[in-house]
C-alpha positions as CSV (number, residue, x, y, z in Angstrom):
1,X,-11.7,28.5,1.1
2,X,-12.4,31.9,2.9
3,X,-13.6,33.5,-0.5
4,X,-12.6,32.9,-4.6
5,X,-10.3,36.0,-4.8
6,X,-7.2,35.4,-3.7
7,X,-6.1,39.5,-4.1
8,X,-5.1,41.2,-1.4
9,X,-7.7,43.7,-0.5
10,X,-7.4,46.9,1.6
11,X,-7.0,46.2,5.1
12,X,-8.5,47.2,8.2
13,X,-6.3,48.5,11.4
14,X,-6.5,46.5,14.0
15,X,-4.6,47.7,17.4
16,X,-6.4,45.8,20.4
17,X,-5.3,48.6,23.0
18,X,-7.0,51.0,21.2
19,X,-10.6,49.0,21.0
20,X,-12.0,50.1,24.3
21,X,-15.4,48.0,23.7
22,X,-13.8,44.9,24.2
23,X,-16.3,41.6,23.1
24,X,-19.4,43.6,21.5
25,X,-23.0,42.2,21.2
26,X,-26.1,44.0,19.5
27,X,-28.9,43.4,21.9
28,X,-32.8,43.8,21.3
29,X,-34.5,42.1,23.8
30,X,-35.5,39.3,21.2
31,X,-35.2,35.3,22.7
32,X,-32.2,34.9,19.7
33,X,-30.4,38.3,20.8
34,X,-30.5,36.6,24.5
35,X,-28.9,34.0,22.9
36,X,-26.3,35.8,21.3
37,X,-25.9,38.3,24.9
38,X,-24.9,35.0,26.9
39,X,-22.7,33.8,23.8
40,X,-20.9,37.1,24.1
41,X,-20.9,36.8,28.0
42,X,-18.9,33.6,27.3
43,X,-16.4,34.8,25.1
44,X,-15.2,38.3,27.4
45,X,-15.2,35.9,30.9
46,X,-12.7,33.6,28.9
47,X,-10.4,36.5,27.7
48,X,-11.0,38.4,30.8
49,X,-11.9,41.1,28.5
50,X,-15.1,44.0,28.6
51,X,-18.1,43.4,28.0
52,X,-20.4,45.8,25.8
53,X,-23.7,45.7,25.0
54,X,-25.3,47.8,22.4
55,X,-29.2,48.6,21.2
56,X,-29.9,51.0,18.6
57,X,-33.1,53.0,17.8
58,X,-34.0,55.0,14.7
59,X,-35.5,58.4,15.3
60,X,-38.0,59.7,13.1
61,X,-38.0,62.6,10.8
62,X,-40.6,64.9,12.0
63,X,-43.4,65.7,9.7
64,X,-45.9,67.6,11.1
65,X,-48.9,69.0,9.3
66,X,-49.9,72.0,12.4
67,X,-48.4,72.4,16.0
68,X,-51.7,70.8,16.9
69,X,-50.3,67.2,15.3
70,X,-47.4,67.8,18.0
71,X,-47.3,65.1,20.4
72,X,-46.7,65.8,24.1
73,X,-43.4,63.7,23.8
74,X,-41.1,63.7,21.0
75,X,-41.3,59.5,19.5
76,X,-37.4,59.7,19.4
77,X,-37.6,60.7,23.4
78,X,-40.1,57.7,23.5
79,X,-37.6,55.4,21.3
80,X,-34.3,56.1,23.1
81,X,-36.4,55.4,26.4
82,X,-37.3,51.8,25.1
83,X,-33.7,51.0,24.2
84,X,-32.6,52.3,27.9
85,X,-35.5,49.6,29.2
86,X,-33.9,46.7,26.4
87,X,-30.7,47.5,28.2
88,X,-31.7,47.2,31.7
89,X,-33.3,43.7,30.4
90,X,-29.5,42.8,29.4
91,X,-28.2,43.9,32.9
92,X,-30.7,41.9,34.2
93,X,-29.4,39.1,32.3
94,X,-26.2,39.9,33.1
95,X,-25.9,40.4,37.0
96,X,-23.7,37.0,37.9
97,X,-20.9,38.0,35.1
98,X,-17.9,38.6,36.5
99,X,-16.4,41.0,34.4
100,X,-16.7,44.8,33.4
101,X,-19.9,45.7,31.4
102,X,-20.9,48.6,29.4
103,X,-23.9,49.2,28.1
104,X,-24.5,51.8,25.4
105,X,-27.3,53.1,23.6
106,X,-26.7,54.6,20.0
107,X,-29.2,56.5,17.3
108,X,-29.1,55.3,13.9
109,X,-29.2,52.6,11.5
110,X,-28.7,49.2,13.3
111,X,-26.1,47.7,10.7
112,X,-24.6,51.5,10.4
113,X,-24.2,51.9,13.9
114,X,-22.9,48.5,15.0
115,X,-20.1,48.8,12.2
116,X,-19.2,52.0,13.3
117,X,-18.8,50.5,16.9
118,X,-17.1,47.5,15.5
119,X,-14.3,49.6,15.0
120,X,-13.5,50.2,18.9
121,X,-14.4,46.0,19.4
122,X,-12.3,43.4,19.4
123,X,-15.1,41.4,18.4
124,X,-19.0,41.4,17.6
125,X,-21.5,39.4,18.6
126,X,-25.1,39.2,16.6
127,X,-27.7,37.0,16.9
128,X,-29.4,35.3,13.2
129,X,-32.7,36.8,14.0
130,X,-34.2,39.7,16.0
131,X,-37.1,41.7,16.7
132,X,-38.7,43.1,14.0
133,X,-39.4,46.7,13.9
134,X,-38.5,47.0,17.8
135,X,-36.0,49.7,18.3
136,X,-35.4,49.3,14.4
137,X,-33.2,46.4,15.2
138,X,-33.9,43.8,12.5
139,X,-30.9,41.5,13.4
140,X,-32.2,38.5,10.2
141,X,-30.5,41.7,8.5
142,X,-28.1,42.4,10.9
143,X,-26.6,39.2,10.9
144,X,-25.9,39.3,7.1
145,X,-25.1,43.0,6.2
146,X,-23.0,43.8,9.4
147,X,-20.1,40.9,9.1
148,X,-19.8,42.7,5.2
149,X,-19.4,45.9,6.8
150,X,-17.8,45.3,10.1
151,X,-14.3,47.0,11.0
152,X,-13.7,43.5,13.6
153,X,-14.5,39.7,13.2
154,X,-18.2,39.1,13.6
155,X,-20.0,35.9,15.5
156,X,-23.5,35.0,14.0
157,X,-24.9,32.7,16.5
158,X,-28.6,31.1,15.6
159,X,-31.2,30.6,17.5
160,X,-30.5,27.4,19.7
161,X,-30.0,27.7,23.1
162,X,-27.3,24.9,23.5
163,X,-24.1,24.9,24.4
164,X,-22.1,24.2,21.2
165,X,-19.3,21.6,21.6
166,X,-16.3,20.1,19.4
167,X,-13.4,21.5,17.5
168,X,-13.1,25.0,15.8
169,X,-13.1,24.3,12.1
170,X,-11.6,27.1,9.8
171,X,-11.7,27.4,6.1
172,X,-8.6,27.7,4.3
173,X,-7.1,28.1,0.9
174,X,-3.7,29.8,1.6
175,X,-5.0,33.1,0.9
176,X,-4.1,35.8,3.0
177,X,-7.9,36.1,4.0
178,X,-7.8,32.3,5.7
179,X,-5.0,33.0,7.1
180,X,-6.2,35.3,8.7
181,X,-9.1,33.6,9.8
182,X,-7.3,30.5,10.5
183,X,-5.4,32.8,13.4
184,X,-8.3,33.9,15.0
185,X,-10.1,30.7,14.7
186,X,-7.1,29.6,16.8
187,X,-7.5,32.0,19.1
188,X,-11.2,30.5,20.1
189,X,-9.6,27.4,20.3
190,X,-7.3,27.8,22.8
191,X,-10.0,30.3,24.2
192,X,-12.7,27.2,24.4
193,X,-9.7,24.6,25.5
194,X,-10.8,22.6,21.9
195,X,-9.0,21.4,18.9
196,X,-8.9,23.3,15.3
197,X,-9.4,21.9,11.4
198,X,-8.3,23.2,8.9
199,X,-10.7,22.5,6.0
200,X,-9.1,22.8,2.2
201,X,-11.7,22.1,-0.8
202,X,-10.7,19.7,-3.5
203,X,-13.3,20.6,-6.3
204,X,-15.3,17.3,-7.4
205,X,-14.4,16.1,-11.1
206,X,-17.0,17.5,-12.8
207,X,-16.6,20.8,-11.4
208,X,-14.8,22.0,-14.5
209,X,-11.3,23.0,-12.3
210,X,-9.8,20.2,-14.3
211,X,-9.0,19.2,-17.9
212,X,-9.3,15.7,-18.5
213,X,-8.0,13.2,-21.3
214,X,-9.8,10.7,-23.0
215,X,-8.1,7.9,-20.9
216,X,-10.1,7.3,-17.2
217,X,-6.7,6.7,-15.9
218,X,-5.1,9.6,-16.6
219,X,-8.2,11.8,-15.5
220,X,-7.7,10.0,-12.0
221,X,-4.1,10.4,-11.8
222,X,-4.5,14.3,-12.8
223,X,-6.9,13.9,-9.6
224,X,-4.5,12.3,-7.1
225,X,-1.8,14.5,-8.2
226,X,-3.9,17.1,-7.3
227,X,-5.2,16.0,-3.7
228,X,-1.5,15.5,-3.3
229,X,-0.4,18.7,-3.6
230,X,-3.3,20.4,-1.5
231,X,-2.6,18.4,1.3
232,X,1.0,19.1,0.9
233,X,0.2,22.9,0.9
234,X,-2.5,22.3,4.4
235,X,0.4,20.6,5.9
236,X,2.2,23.4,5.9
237,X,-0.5,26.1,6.9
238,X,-0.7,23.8,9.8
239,X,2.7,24.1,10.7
240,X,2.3,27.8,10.3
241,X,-1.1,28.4,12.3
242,X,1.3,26.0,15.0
243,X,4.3,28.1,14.8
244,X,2.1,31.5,16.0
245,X,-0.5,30.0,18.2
246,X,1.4,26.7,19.9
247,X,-0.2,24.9,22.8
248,X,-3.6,24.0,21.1
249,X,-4.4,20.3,18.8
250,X,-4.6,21.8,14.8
251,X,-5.4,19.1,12.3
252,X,-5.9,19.6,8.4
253,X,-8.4,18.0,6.1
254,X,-8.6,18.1,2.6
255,X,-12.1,17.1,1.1
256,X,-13.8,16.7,-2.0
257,X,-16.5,19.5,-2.8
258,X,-17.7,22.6,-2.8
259,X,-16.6,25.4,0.1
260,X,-19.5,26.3,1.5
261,X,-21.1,22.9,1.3
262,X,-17.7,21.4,3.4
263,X,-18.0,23.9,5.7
264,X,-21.7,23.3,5.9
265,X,-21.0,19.8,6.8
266,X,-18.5,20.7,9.2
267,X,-21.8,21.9,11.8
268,X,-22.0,18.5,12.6
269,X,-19.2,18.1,14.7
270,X,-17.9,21.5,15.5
271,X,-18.6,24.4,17.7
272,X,-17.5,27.3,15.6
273,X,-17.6,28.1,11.7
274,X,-14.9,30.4,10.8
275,X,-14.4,31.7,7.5
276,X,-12.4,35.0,6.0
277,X,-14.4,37.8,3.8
278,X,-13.2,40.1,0.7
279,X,-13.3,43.1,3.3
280,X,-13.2,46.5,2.0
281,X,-12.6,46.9,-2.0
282,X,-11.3,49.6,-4.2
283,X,-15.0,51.1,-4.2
284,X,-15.3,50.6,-0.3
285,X,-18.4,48.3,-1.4
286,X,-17.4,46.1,1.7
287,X,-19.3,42.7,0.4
288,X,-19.0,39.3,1.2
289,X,-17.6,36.8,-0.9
290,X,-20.3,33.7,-2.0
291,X,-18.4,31.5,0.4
292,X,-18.9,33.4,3.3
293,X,-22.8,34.4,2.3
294,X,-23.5,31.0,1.9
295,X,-22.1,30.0,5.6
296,X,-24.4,32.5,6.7
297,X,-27.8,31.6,4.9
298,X,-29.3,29.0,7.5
299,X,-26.1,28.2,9.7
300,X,-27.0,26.0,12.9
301,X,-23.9,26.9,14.5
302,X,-22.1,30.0,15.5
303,X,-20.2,31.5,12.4
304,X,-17.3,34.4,12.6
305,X,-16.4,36.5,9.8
306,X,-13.2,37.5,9.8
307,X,-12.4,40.7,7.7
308,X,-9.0,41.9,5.9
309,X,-7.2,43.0,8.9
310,X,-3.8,44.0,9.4
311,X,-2.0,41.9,10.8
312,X,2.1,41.3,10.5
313,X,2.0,37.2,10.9
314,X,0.3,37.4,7.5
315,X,2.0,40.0,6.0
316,X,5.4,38.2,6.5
317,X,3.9,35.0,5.5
């Protein structure tokens, strides 16, 4: 269920010592990237792990007609001033956490320079929407181009200030990619002290997955057979998500419909959406599958993106 392809893609390195930013959060002083600072917050006191907050600003190309059009101060001096005033807004926000903090300010595209930083992060934090046109931050982009580009799993959280309860529910369709997912979706489990479902998608009859005789009752028993052997094959990704990550409740659930509409469904009742991208292609095009798009579009619960990252659980799977 983390995307159709079921290829192996190029994969991503990913050696926690040597991602020094810890738990990383774009931050533009916008209500929803406030909402996203204190998710992040959450997520580095449970780990015990840093804290980094990041605003971007986009200097302008100078174009000036005569030295008199000069302005007294550069706008880039004025921009990268702004972002050091977002960021003292975030330490402001920030002054009962109880771990280490870093806060860094970087030039350049917003999506361009928080995938470069996902690359030191364990983990990246976005909010849905932003600010737009402060500090060049546009995070209703942001939130959909960065978790197709991003060199770490990415967290989408909306715009609701609550604090989301229930189980972790992960995607899966034994593909390396949900398997991947379904790992770190463990991980935030036993992070949060909650349970974890595994979701598998059993297409609806008149999704054209199956060929059907004339007779009803051999359409319905080509059905069963197949809901049979899907729940077989999420029995045992349970017992394998079990084996690596013990000590947390994981449950499996097979249900009829599309992906992205299960998963949809599943914002009802759990805390966290996880779901695995295509990652990286031959072309380095980086795009999302249309599972993990759709999650995005409208989600009223936190979503992470998990990208093709190496990792030797799954490649000994």
């Amino acid at each position: 269920m983390s995307t159709e392809a079921h290829l192996e893609q190029n994969t991503i390195p990913f050696d926690p010592a040597t991602r020094d930013l810890g738990v990383a959060v774009g931050f533009d002083g916008s209500p929803n990237s406030e909402v996203a600072l204190a998710y992040a917050a959450g997520i580095a006191a449970r780990r015990g792990s840093k804290l980094s907050v990041i605003t971007t600003y986009r200097a302008p190309l100078p174009v000036y007609a005569n030295y008199a059009s000069l302005g007294a101060e550069p706008e880039d001096e004025a921009r990268k001033l702004i972002a050091g005033y977002v960021l003292e807004v975030a330490a402001s926000r920030l002054a009962e956490h109880p771990g280490e903090v870093s806060y860094l300010t970087i030039e350049g595209d917003s999506v361009g320079a928080l995938a470069e930083a996902s690359a030191r992060a364990h983990l990246m934090v976005v909010g849905a929407r932003g600010r737009g046109g402060f500090l060049g931050l546009v995070l209703g982009s942001v939130s959909t181009a960065l978790p197709a580009h991003a060199q770490c799993p990415t967290v989408v959280v909306p715009a609701v200030a609550e604090r989301f309860t229930g189980p972790v529910a992960v995607g899966v369709d034994g593909s390396p990619h949900s398997r991947r997912a379904a790992l770190h979706a463990a991980r935030e489990a036993a992070d949060g002290g909650t349970s974890l479902v595994l979701l598998t998608a059993q297409q609806r009859p008149d999704s054209g997955e199956y060929w059907f005789p004339l007779r009803p009752c051999d359409a319905q028993e080509l059905v069963d057979r197949r809901r049979a052997d899907l729940e077989a094959d999420l029995a045992a990704e349970v017992a394998w998500v079990t084996e690596h990550v013990p000590g947390i409740e994981i449950s499996g659930e097979v249900q009829e419909g599309a992906a992205a509409a299960i998963l949809h469904d599943a914002e009802a009742v759990a805390q966290l959406i996880v779901v695995g991208s295509h990652g990286r292609g031959a072309l380095r095009s980086a795009l999302l599958g249309s599972v993990s798009r759709a999650i995005l579009h409208g989600a009223e619960r936190p979503v992470m993106v998990v990208p093709p990252l190496q990792d030797d659980r799954v490649e000994r799977a």
